[in-house]
C-alpha positions as CSV (number, residue, x, y, z in Angstrom):
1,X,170.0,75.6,105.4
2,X,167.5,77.9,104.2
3,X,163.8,78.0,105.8
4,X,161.1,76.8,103.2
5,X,159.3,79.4,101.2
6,X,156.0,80.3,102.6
7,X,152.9,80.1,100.1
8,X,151.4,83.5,98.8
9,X,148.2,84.1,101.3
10,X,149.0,81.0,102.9
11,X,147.5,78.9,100.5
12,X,148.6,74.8,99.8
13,X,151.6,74.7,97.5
14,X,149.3,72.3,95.6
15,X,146.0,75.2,94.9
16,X,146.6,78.6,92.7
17,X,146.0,81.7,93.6
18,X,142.5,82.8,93.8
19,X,142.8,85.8,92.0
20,X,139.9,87.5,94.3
21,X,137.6,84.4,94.6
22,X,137.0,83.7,98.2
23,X,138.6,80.3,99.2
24,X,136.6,77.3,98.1
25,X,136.0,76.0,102.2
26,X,134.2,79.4,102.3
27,X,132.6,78.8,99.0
28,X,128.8,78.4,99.2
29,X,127.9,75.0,97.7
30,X,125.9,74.8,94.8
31,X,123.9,72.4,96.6
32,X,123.2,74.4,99.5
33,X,119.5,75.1,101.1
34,X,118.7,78.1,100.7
35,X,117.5,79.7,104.4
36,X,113.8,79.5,105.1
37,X,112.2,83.4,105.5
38,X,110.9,83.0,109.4
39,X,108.8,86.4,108.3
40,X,105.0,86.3,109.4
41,X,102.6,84.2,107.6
42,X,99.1,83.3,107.7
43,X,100.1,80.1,109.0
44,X,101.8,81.8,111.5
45,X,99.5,83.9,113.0
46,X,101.1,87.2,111.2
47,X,99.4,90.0,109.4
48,X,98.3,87.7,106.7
49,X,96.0,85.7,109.1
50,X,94.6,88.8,110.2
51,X,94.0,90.1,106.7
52,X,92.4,86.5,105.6
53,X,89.9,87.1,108.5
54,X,88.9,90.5,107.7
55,X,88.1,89.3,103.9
56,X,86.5,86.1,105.4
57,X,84.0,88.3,107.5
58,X,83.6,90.3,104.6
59,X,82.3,87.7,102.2
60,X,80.4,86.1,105.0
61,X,78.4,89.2,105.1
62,X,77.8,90.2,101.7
63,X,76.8,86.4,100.6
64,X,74.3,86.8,103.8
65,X,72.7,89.4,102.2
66,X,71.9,87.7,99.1
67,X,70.0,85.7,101.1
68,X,67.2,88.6,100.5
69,X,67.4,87.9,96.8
70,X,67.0,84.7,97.1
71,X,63.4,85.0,99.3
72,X,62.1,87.9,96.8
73,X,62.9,85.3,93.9
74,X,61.3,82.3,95.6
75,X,58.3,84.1,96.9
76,X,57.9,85.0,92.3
77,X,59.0,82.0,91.2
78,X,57.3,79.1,93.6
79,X,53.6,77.9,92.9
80,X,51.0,79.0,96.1
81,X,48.9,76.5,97.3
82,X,45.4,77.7,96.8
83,X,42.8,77.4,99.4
84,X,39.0,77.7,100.0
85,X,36.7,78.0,102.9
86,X,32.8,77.4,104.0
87,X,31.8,78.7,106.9
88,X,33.0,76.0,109.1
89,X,36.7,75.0,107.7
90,X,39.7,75.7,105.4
91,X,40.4,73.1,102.7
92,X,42.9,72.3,100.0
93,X,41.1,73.3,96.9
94,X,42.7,71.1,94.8
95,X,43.8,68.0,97.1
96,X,46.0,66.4,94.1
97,X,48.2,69.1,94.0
98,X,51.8,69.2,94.2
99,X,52.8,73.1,95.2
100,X,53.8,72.1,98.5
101,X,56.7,69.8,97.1
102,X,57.1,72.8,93.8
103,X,57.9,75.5,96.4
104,X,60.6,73.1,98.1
105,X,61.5,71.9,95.0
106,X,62.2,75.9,93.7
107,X,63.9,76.9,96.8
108,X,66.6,74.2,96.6
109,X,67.2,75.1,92.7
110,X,67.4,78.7,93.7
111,X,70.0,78.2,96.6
112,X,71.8,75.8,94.4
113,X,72.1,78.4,92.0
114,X,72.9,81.2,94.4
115,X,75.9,78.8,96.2
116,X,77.2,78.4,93.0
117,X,77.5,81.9,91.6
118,X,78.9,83.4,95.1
119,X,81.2,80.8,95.0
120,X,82.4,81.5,91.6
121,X,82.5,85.5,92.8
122,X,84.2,85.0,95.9
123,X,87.0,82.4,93.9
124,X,87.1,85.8,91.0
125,X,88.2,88.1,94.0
126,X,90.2,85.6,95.5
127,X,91.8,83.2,93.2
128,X,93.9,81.8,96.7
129,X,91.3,79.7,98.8
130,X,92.2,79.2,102.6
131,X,90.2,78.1,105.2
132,X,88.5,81.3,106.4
133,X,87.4,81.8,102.7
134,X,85.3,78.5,102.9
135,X,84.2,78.5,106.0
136,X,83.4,82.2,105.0
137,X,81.3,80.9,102.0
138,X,79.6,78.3,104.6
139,X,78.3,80.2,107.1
140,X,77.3,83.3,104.5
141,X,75.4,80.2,102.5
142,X,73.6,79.2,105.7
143,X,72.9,82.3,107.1
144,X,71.6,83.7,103.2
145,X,69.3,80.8,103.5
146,X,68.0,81.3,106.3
147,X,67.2,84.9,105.0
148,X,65.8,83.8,102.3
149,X,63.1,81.2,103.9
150,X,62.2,84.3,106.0
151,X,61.9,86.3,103.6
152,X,60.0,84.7,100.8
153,X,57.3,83.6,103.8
154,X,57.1,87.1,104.9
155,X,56.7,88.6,101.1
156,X,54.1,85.7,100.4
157,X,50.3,85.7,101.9
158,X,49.7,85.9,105.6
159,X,50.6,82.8,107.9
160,X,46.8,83.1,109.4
161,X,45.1,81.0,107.7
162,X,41.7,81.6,109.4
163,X,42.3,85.1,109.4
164,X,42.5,85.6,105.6
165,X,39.3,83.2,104.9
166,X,37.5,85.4,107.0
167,X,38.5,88.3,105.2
168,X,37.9,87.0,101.5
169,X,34.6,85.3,102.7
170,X,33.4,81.7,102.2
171,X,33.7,80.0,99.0
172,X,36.7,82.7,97.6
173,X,39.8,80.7,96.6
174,X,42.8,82.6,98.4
175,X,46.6,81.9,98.2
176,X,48.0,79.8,101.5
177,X,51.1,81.0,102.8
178,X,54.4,80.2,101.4
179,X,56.0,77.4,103.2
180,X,59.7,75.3,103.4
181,X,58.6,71.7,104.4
182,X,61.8,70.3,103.9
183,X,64.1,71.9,106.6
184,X,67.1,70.3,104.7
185,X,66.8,72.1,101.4
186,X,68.5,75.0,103.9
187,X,71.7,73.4,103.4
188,X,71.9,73.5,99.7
189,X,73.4,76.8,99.6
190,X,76.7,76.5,101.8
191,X,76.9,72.9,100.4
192,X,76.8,74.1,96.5
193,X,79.2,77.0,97.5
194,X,81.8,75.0,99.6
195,X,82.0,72.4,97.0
196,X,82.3,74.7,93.7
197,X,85.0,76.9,95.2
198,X,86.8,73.8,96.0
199,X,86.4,72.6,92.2
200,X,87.4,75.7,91.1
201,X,90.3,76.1,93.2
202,X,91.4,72.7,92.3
203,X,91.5,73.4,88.7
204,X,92.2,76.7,88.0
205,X,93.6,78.3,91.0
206,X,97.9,78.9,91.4
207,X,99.7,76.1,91.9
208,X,101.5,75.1,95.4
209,X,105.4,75.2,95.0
210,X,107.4,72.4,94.9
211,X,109.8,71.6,98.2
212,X,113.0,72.9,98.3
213,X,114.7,69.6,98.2
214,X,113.1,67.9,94.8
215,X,114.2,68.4,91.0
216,X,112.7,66.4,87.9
217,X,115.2,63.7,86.5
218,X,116.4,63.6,82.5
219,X,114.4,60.9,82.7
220,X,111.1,62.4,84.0
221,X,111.1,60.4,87.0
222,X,111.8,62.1,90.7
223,X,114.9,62.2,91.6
224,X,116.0,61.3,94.8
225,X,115.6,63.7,97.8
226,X,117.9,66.6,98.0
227,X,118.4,69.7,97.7
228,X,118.0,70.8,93.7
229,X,121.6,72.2,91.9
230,X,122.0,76.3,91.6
231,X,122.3,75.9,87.7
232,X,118.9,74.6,87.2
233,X,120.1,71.5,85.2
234,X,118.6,68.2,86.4
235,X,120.3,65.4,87.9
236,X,121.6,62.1,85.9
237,X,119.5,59.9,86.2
238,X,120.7,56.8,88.2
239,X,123.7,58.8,89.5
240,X,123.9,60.6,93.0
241,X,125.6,63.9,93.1
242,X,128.7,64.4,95.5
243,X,128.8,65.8,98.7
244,X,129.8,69.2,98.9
245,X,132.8,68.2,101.0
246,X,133.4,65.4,98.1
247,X,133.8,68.1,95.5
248,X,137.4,68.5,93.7
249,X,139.0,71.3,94.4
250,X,140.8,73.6,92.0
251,X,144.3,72.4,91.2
252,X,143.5,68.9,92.5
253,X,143.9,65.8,90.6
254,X,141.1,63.3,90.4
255,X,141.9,60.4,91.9
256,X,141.8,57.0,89.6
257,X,139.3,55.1,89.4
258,X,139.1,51.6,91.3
C-alpha cells in the first residue's frame, strides 16, 4: 500500500496552483471597507482645528475694521437733521421731516451691503465654510457695526446740542448730530454676512463625499447599503451581491440551481 500523494504547497486536490497569487482565504475581498485614516482632523481637535481658528480670528478682525468704512460712508451718505435756535430753545427746523428715519434707513442699507460683500470675500478665500468661519463673519459683522455707529457719530456734528447753538448764534440753522434710533439696524451686518456665506456655500462650494458604504444602481435608484465593489461598476438592480465568504472559488464548480 502506498501513502497518498501530498498536494503541491498543500493546496486541495480540487484548486490549481496559484502560480504566485496569494491564496484566495488571504485574498482581500473586492467588497472590503477600506480602513478609516484615524489622522487628526478638525473635527478631532488636530492641527486643522487649530488652523480654522487662527483664520477665524483673522477674518473676525479684518471684517471689524471695515466697520470704519462703514461710519465714514454713513456719516457722507445719510441726510442731518437741521436745527435752529432763539435765545431760549433748540427746535426742529423743519418738524415734517424724515432724516431721523433716512439716517437709520442708510445705515441698514450700508451694513446690508457691507455683510454681503465680506461674506462673499471671506467665501473667495475660503471656498470650505466651517463653523469658526461663520461665527468669524458674525462677530466681525457685529463688532464692524458697532464701529461704524461710533464712528459716523463721532465724524458727524457735535452731540452738544446747546453747545453748538451757542456758538452759531440764534436764528443760524446748524446740522444736529448724527444719530442710530433703531438699535436693531446693528444686526444687519452679521445677519446679511451669515446668511450669504451660507447661500454661497450651499451652491457653489465642494461637495461633501458620499459614505463609504453607498453606490448608485443601473437603475438610478440607491442601492442597498453596503460597501460599493473595487471595479467601480454598479450593482444589479434588484439583486444582492454575495458575501465574500459566498464567493466561488477558483477550480470550484457552481452548484445547480434549486
Amino acid at each position: 500500500m502506498t501513502a497518498p500523494l501530498t498536494p503541491r504547497n498543500n493546496q486541495p486536490p480540487n484548486e490549481p496552483p496559484h502560480h504566485g497569487r496569494p491564496p484566495a482565504d488571504d485574498a482581500p475581498s473586492p467588497w472590503a471597507v477600506p480602513a478609516a485614516d484615524h489622522g487628526a482632523t478638525a473635527e478631532d481637535g488636530g492641527p486643522g482645528l487649530a488652523r480654522e481658528l487662527r483664520e477665524a480670528a483673522m477674518i473676525a478682525l479684518v471684517v471689524a475694521l471695515c466697520g470704519l468704512l462703514l461710519g465714514a460712508l454713513w456719516n457722507w451718505l445719510a441726510p442731518h437733521t437741521p436745527l435752529i435756535a432763539d435765545t431760549k430753545a433748540v427746535y426742529l427746523k423743519n418738524t415734517e421731516g424724515e432724516e431721523a428715519i433716512a439716517a437709520d434707513g442708510t445705515f441698514i442699507l450700508l451694513s446690508l451691503a457691507f455683510g454681503a460683500l465680506t461674506a462673499a470675500a471671506v467665501f473667495l478665500f475660503r471656498r470650505r465654510g466651517g463653523v469658526p468661519l461663520v461665527v468669524a463673519l458674525a462677530v466681525g459683522g457685529l463688532v464692524g457695526a458697532l464701529l461704524g455707529w461710533r464712528m459716523g457719530m463721532w465724524l458727524g456734528p457735535v452731540a452738544d446740542v446747546a453747545a453748538h447753538a451757542k456758538q452759531v448764534g440764534p436764528g443760524v440753522t446748524f446740522d444736529g448730530p448724527l444719530l442710530l434710533g433703531m438699535k436693531g439696524a446693528l444686526l444687519a451686518w452679521p445677519v446679511a454676512a451669515t446668511l450669504t456665506h451660507l447661500v454661497l456655500t450651499a451652491l457653489f462650494g465642494p461637495a461633501d463625499p458620499q459614505p463609504a458604504g453607498y453606490w448608485p444602481a443601473a437603475d438610478g435608484t440607491a442601492a442597498p447599503e453596503g460597501p460599493a465593489p473595487s471595479d467601480g461598476s454598479p450593482a444589479p438592480s434588484g439583486q444582492e451581491r454575495p458575501a465574500p465568504h459566498e464567493q466561488q472559488r477558483p477550480g470550484e464548480e457552481q452548484p445547480p440551481a434549486p
